[in-house]
C-alpha positions in Angstrom: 79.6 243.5 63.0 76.9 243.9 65.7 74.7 246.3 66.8 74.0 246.1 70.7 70.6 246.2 72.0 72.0 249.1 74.6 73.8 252.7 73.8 77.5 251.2 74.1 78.9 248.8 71.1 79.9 245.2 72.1 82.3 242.7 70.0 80.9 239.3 69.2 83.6 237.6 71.1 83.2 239.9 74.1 79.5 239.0 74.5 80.0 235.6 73.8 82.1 235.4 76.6 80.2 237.6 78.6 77.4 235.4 78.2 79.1 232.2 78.9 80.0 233.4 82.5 76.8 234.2 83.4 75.4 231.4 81.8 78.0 229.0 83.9 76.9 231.8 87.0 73.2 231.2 86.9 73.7 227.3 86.4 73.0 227.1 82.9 75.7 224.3 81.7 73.8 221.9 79.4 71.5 221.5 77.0 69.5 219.6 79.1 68.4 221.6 81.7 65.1 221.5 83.8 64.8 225.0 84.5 62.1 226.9 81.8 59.7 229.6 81.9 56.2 229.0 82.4 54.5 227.1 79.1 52.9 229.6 77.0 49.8 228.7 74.3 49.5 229.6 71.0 47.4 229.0 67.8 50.2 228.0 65.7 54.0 228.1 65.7 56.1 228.4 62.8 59.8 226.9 63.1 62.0 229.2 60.4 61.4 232.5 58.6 62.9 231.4 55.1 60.3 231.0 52.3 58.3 228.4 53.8 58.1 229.7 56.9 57.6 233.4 55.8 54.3 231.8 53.6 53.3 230.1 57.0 53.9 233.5 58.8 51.6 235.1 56.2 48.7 233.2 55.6 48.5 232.7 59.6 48.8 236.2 60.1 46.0 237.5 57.6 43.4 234.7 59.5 44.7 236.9 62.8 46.0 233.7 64.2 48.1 233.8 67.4 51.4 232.7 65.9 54.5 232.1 67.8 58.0 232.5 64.9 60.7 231.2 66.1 64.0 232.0 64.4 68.0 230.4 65.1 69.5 233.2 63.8 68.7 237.4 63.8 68.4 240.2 61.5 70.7 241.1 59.2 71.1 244.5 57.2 73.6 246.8 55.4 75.2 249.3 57.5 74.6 251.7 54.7 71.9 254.2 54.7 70.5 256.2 51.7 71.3 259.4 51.0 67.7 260.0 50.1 65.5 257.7 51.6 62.0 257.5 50.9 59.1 258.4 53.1 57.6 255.9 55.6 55.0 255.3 57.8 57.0 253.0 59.9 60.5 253.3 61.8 63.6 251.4 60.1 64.0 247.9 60.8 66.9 249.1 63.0 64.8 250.7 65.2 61.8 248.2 65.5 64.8 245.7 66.4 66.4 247.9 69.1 63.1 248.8 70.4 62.2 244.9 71.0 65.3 244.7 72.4 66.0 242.2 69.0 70.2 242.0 67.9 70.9 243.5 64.2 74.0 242.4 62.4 75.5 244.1 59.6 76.3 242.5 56.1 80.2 241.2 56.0 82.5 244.3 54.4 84.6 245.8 53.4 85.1 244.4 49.7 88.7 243.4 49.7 90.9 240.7 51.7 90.1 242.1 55.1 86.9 241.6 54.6 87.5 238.2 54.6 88.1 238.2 58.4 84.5 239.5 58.8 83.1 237.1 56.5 84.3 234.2 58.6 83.9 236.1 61.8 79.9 236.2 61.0 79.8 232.2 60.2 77.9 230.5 62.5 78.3 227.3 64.4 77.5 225.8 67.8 80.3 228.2 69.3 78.4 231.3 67.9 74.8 230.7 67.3 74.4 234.4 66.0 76.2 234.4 63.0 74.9 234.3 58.7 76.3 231.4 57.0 76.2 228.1 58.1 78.7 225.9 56.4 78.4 222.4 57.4 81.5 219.9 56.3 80.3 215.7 55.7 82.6 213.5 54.6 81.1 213.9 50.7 79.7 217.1 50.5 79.9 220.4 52.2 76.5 222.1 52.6 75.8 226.2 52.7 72.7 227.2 54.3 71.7 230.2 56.3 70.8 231.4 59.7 68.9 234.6 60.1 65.4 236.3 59.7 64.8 235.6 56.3 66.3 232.8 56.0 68.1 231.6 52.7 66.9 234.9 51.2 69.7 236.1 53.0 72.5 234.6 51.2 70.7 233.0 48.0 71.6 234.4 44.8 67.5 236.0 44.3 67.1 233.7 41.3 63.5 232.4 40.4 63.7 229.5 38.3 61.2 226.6 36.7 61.7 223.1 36.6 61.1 221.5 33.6 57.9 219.1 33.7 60.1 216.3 33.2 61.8 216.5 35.9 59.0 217.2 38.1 57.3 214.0 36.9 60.3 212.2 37.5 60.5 212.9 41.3 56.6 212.6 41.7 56.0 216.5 42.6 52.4 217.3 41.6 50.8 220.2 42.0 52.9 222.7 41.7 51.4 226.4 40.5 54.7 228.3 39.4 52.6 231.0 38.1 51.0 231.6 41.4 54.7 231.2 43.1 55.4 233.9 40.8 52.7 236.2 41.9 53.7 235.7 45.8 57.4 236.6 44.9 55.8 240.0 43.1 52.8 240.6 45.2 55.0 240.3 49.0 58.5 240.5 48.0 58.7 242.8 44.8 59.3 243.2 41.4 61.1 239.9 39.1 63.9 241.6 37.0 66.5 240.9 34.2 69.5 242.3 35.8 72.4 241.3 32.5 73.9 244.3 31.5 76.1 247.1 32.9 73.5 249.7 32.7 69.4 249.3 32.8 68.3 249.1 29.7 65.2 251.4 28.4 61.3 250.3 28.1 61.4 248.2 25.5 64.8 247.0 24.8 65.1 243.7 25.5 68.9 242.3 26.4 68.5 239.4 24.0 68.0 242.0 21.2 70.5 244.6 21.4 72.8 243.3 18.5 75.9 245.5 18.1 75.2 247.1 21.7 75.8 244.0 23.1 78.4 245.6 24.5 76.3 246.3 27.3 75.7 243.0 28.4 77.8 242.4 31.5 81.0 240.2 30.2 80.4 237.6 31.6 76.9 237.4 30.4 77.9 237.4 27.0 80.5 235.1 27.2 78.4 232.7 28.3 75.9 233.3 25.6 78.3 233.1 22.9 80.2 229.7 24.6 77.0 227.7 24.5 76.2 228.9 20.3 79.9 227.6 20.2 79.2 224.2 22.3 75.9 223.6 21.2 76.3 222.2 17.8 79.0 219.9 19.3 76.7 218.3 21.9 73.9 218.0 19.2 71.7 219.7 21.6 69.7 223.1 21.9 71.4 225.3 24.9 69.4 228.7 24.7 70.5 231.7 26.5 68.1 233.5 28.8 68.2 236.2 31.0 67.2 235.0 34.6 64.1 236.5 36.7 66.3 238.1 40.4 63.6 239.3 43.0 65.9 242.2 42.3 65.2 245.9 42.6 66.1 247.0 39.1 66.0 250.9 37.9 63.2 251.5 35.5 62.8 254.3 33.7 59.1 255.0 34.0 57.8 257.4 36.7 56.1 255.4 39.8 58.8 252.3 39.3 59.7 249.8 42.4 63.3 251.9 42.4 61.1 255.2 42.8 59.4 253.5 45.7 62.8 252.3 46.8 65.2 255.1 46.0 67.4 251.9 45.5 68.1 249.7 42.7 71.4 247.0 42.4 74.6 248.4 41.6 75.9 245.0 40.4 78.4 245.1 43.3 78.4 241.5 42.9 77.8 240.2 46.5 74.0 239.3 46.4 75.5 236.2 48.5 76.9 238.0 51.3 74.5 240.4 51.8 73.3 243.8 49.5 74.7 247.0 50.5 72.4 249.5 48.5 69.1 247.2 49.9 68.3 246.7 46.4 67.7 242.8 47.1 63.9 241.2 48.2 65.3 239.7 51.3 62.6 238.3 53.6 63.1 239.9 56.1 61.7 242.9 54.5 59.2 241.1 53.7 58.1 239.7 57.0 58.8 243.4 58.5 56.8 245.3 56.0 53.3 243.4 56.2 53.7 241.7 59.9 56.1 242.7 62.3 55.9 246.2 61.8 52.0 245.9 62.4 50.4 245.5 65.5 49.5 242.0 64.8 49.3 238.8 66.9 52.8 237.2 65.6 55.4 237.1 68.0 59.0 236.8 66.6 61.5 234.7 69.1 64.8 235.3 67.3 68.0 233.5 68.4 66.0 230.4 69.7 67.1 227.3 68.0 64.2 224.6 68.2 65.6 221.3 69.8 62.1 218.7 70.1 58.9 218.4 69.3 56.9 216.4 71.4 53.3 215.5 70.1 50.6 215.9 73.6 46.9 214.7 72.5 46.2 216.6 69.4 48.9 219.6 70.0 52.3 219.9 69.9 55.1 220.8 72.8 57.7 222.6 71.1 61.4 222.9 73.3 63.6 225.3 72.0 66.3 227.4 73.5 66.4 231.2 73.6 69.7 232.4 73.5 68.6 236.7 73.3 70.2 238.5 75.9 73.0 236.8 78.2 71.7 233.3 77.8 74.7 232.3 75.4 73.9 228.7 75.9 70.0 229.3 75.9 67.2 229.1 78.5 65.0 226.0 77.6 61.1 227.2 77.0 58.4 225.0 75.9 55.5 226.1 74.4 52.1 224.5 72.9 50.3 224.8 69.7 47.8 222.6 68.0 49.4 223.5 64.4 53.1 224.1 64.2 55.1 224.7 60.6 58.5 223.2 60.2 60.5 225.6 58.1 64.0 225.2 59.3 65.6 223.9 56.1 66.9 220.8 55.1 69.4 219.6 57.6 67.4 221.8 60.4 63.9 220.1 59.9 65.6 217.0 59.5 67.5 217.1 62.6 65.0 218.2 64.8 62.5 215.5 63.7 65.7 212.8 64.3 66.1 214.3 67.5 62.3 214.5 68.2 62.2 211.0 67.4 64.7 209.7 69.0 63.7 211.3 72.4 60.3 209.4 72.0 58.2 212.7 71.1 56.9 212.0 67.8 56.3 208.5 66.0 57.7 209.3 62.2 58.0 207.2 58.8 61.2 205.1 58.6 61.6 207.4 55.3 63.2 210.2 57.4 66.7 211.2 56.8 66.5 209.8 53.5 66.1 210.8 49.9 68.8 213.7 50.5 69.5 215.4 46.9 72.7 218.1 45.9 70.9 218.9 43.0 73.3 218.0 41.0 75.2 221.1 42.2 79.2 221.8 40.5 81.0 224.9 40.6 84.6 225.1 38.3 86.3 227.5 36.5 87.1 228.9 33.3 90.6 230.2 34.0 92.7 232.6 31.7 89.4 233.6 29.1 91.1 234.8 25.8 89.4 235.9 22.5 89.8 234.0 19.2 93.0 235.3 18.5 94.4 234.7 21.5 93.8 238.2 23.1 92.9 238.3 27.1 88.9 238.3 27.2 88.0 240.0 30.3 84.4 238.7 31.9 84.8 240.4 36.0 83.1 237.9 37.7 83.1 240.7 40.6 80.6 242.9 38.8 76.9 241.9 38.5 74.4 240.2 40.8 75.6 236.5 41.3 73.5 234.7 39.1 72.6 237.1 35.7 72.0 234.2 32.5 71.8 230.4 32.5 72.2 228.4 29.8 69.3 225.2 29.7 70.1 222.1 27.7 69.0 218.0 28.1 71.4 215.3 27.2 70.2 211.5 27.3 66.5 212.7 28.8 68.3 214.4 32.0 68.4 218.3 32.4 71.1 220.4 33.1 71.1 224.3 33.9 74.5 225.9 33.5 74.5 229.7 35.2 77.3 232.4 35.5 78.4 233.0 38.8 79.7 236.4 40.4 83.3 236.3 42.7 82.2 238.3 45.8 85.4 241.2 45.6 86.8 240.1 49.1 87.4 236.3 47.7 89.3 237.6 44.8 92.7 237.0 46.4 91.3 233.8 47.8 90.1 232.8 44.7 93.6 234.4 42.8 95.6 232.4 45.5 94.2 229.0 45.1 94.8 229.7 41.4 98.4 230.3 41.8 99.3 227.9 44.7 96.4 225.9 46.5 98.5 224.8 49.4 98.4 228.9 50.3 94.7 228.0 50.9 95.4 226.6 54.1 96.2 229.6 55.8 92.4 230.5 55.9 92.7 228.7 59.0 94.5 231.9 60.2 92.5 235.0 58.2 94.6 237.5 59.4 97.3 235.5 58.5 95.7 235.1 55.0 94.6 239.0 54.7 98.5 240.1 55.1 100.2 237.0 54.0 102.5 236.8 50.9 99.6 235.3 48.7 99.5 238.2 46.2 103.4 237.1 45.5 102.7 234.4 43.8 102.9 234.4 40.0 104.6 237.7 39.9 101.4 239.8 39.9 101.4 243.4 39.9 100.9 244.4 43.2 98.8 247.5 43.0 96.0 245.3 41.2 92.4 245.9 42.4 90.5 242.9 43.3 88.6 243.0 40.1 91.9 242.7 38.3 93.2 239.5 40.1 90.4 237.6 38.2 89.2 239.7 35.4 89.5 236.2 33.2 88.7 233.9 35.6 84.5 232.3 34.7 82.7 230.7 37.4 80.3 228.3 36.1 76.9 227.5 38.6 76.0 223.7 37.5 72.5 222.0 38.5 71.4 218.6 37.1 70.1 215.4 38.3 71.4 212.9 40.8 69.6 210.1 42.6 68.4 211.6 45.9 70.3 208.8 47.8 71.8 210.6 50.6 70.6 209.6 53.9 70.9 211.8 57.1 71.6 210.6 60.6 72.7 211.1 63.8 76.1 211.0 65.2 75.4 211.0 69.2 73.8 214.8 69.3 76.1 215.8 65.6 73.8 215.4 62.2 76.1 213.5 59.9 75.4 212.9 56.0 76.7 210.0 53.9 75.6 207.4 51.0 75.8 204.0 50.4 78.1 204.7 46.8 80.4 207.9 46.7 78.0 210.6 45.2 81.2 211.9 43.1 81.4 209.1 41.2 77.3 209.9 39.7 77.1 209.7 36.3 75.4 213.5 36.4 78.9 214.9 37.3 81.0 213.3 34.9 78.2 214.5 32.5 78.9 217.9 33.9 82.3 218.0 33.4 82.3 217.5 29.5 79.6 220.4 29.6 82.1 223.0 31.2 85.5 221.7 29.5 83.4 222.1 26.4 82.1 226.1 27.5 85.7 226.2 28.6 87.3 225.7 25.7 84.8 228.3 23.7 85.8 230.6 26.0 89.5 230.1 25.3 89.9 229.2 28.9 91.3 226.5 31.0 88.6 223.9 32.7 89.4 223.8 36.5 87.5 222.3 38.8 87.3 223.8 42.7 90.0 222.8 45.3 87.5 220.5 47.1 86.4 218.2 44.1 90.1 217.5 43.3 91.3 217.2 46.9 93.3 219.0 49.5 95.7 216.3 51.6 94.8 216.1 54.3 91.4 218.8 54.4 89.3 217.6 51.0 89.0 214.1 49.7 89.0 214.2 46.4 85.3 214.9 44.4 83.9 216.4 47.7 81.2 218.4 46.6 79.5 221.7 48.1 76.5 222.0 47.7 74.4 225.5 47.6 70.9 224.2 47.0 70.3 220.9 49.9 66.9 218.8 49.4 65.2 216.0 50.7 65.5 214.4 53.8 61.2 214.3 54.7 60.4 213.6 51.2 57.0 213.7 50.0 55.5 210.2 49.0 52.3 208.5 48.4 52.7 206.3 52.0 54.7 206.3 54.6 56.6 203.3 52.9 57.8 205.8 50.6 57.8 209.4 52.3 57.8 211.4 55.2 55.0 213.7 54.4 52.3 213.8 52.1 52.0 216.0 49.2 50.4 218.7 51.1 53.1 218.5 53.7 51.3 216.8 56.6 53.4 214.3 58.4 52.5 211.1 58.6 52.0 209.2 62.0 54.5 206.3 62.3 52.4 204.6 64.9 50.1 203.5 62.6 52.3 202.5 59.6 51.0 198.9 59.7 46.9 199.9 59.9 46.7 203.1 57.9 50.1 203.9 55.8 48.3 207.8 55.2 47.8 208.7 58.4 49.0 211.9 59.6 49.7 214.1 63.0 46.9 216.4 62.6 48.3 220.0 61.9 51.9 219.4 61.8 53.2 220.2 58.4 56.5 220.7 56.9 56.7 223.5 54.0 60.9 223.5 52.9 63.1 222.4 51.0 63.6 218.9 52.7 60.0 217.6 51.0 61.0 217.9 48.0 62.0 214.2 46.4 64.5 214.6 44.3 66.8 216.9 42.3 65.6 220.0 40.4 68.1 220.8 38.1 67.8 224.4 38.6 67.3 226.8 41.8 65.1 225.2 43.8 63.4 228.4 45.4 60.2 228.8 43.6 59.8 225.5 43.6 59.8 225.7 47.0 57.5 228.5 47.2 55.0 226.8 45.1 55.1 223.6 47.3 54.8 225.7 50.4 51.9 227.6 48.8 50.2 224.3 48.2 50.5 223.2 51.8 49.9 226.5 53.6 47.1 227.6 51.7 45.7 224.2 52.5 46.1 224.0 56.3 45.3 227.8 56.7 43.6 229.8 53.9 44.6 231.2 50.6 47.0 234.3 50.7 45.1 238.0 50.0 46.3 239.6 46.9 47.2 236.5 44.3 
């Protein structure tokens, strides 16, 4: 749902076709066109507002740089509003938005079936470039990202997580200062919290200690604590349970706390991935609101421009991008100039626009591009029907809780494997019910209304006056991570980025490995191990062992040379055109800082390992960030 820059309300299809006449009226067909507005010069542009980007955004911004943002997507907030909001110097984000005549988008809702509509109303693609989730389908894997201010803040599941040292040395990622990540998450986004149990615990009491209270835990917390003591003496392997750190506004009870700041905390609604109703959630685009845009400062925001080239001119950089704000549905071209420019768009966005900047003869790049693409070893699957030892049902309500609440850590064979809960979002409950009971139902999605007042419910006999929470009260999602081979390779189609590999990446070892992990947790949890629709096939929609995956890297890998990598360690690109004379050298000041430099797999949530990364580059090209 939208919130128009004028007085009167508009529909997202209505100004999407509004805004394809007068595109077609004022001549603007292609993609291609000559007409732009007058070049404009800046100190540095930034290409994406997720945690690179917002680090970029930052560091620039406390030197007083001149710094153009540039943003696909647009804000996104809850429609809610406190009752008792705290005092503030500045206006709402609302307001600065309307006032900049910037479009605000509400969080998808309500939290049942119809819902559902508004979900997949809010996706975006090329037919409507102002929507949340971007869900791109390859042949092998489907890949989740986002598009908005913020970035994958906006749908991630707030989780900061460490890599083990192995792993790192494994891939050849040096450098990286999780302790300092930390303090940027705390210091410009807020508070790291344990968010496990039903209620927030007192000073003191720790979740891992509270013995016969464990009752509190959230249930599906604890069943996954007490699966992996079951599992973990039949693997032969350690598999501790640990509370995870959520850049999470959690209640406190100590006078001056974060939520006292706030007047917010999380509710455990369960839909950190589709957006936080009570604002409890360290989004970035709070945090690029709070200390820049709602500042008078030099950074100007261009939200709803996607970035098509860059073109390298002497030692600055030519930047073409299309701004889509207002009526231009299909964008007006603009170029602009900066001697530094940040490349923040993600993995498939960073990758594509250097394969498209290539390709149109702008920039000279290592061979290396578009390869080195890692899932992280990412697998989601079920524990269906949870029952208790003596064959009781075992209730865990997946819909209650931030997504992510506990992992589970373990290494079999030298490789690393994190295992987390995962919440079920309320308005996928009958999706998720439905695919349980008959997956063929799945294919009315293609129709949501269809879906949202279809027979689906009927299946199984199920009592009809069920809340959502109820249709899959014993139903476990599992979050996997481990480590595959990084042998994707990106390319593209004509004008379409297309993903594939050499060898089908279901058939790597990691997820076989996987599998025995969960049929095992399965088991403990008196459960039945099912794997999701799209790993074993839909006729005709999913080959079988398609994956999707939630946590994309690679793609401009970091590496020693050219011969091995797209960028450097400190993010600098390196300059094809001299790949034979001097296999280091670089474009001066044109850095990437995401997800696609990192080489190889994680085995856990990549994000503050992408913060530290982007840290370590920014920091470098710029100057250290005030107040770590």
């Amino acid at each position: 749902m939208s919130e128009s820059n004028s007085n009167s309300s508009l529909t997202r299809r209505n100004l999407i076709k509004g805004a394809a006449i007068g595109a077609v009226a004022s001549g603007i067909t292609t993609l291609t066109s000559n007409e732009s507005v007058a070049q404009q010069s800046y100190e540095a542009i930034v290409i994406g507002t997720g945690f690179g980007g917002s680090i970029a955004a930052l560091a620039l911004n406390a030197q007083n740089k001149k710094v153009l943002l540039i943003e696909r997507g647009t804000f996104w907030v809850t429609p809610e509003t406190l009752g008792k909001p705290p005092a503030s110097a500045v206006p709402p984000l609302t307001k600065w938005a309307a006032d900049h005549n910037m479009r605000v988008q509400y969080w998808p809702r309500p939290d049942h079936a119809l819902g559902l509509m508004d979900l997949l109303d809010n996706r975006y693609h090329r037919g409507n470039p102002y929507g949340l989730h971007n869900y791109r389908t390859f042949r092998q894997a489907h890949v989740l990202t986002a598009s908005g201010v913020g970035g994958g803040s906006l749908i991630y599941s707030n989780v900061n997580l460490r890599a083990k040292d192995a792993v790192l040395q494994r891939i050849g990622l040096t450098g990286i200062d999780y302790n300092r990540a930390e303090r940027f998450m705390e210091a410009y986004r807020g508070k790291l919290s344990a968010v496990v149990t039903k209620i927030p615990l007192p000073p003191g009491v720790a979740p891992e200690q509270l013995g016969e209270k464990d009752y509190l835990l959230l249930d599906r917390s604890r069943a996954l604590r007490d699966a992996a003591a079951i599992v973990a003496p039949q693997l032969g392997v350690a598999m501790p349970w640990s509370p995870i750190k959520l850049s999470v506004t959690e209640y406190v009870h100590v006078v001056g706390s974060e939520s006292d700041a706030t007047h917010t905390f999380c509710e455990r609604q369960g839909r950190c991935m589709i957006g936080c109703l009570p604002q409890a959630r360290h989004t970035l685009n709070k945090t690029l609101y709070k200390f820049i845009l709602s500042k008078n400062t030099s950074v100007t925001l261009t939200p709803e421009s996607e970035v098509r080239t860059i073109k390298r001119v002497g030692d600055a950089y030519e930047v073409t991008y299309l701004d889509r704000r207002g009526d231009n549905f299909f964008g007006q071209p603009v170029t602009v100039r900066a001697p530094q420019v940040f490349l923040a768009s993600g993995v498939l966005g960073t990758t594509e626009i250097l394969l498209r900047s290539r390709d149109a003869g702008g920039l000279q790049l290592s061979g290396e591009l578009g390869r080195g693409f890692s899932t992280n070893g990412d697998f989601g699957a079920l524990a269906v029907g949870t029952k208790r030892t003596d064959g009781s049902k075992m209730t865990v309500y997946p819909t209650r809780g931030p997504i992510n609440t506990c992992d589970v850590r373990l290494e079999i064979n030298g490789k690393h494997f994190t295992v987390e809960d995962c919440g079920i979002p309320s308005m996928f409950a009958r999706v998720v019910r439905t695919g349980l009971d008959d997956r063929k139902m799945l294919l009315t999605l293609a129709n949501p209304a269809v879906f949202a007042n279809g027979p689906a419910l009927q299946f199984g006999k199920r009592d009809p006056h069920q809340t959502e929470a109820e249709m899959i009260d014993d139903v476990f999602f599992f979050n996997v991570m481990g480590e595959d081979d990084a042998s994707g390779k990106f390319t593209l189609n004509g004008n379409e980025l297309d993903l594939n590999w050499d060898q089908p990446i279901g058939n790597h070892p990691v997820f076989a490995q996987i599998e025995d992990i969960l049929r095992g947790l399965s088991q403990a949890m008196g459960g039945t191990y099912t794997p999701l629709p799209t790993w074993d096939g839909l006729p005709f929609v999913f080959d079988p062992k398609t994956l999707i995956v939630t946590h994309p890297l690679g793609g401009c890998r970091i590496g020693p040379t050219m011969a091995n990598g797209v960028v450097n360690e400190f993010g600098e690109v390196y300059d094809g055109s001299k790949k034979s004379t001097d296999p280091k050298a670089v474009h001066p000041g044109l850095y990437i800082v995401d997800g696609s430099v990192i080489p190889g797999a994680l085995a856990a949530n990549p994000t503050l390992t992408i913060s530290a990364q982007a840290l370590k580059a920014v920091e470098r090209a710029v100057a250290p960030l005030p107040n770590l």
